[in-house]
C-alpha positions, -999 to +999 in steps of 0.1 A: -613+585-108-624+554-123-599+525-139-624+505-165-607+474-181-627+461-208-611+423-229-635+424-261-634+408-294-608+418-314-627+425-342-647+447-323-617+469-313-620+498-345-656+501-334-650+502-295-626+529-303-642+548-322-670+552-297-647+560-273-632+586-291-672+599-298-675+603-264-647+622-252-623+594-245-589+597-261-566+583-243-563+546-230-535+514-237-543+480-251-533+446-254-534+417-274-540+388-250-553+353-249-578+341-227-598+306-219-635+320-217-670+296-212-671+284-250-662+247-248-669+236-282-649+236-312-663+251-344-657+235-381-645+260-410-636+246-443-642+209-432-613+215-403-624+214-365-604+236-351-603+245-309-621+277-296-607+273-260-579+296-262-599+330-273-577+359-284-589+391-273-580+427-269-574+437-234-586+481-230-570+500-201-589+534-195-585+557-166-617+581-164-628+605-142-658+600-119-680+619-144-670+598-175-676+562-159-713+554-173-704+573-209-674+551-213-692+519-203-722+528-225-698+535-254-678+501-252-710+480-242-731+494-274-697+489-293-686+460-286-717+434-285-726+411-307-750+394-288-731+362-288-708+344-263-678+358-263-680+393-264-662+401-232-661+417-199-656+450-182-643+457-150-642+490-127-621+499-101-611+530-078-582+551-087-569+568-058-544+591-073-532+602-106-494+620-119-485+638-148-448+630-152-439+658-175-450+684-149-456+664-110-490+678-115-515+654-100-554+651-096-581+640-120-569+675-143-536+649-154-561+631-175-575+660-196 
């Protein structure tokens, strides 16, 4: 099992779940969270320079099984890019074990 943890845009999020949902995905948590990022200028709106060094983002927690690693990169990647800076990271990790609570059952089954 695979743990992918993706921060994206958040007005990328409807689209980035959407996909995921296209692809078989249907279960994962998020988070609203603020991050400093490599943008170091401040952009003007309205007249008003405003700071673009804290970035607020949208923090995806998906636990996948081996099989479903590359679709649910692919889905977030083609989701969730907009070709400028800003548009995020993902990150994958190992998950050694998995529990249903409800039941004790464990195994990559808990996530279907």
């Amino acid at each position: 099992m695979k743990k992918i943890e993706a921060i994206i845009r958040k007005s990328k999020y409807s689209a980035v779940k959407e996909a995921l949902h296209d692809v078989g995905v249907n279960f994962f948590s998020y988070w609203d969270v603020t991050g400093l990022g490599n943008e170091k200028e401040g952009h003007v709106y309205r007249g008003v320079s405003y700071s673009t060094s804290d970035i607020q983002r949208r923090y995806l927690s998906i636990v996948v099984n081996d099989d479903f690693e590359e679709i649910t990169i692919k889905a977030i990647l083609n989701s969730a890019a907009t070709g400028e800076v800003g548009d995020g990271k993902i990150f994958v990790s190992d998950v050694t074990e998995c529990y249903r609570i409800r039941t004790g059952e464990k195994g990559g089954d808990t996530l279907k």
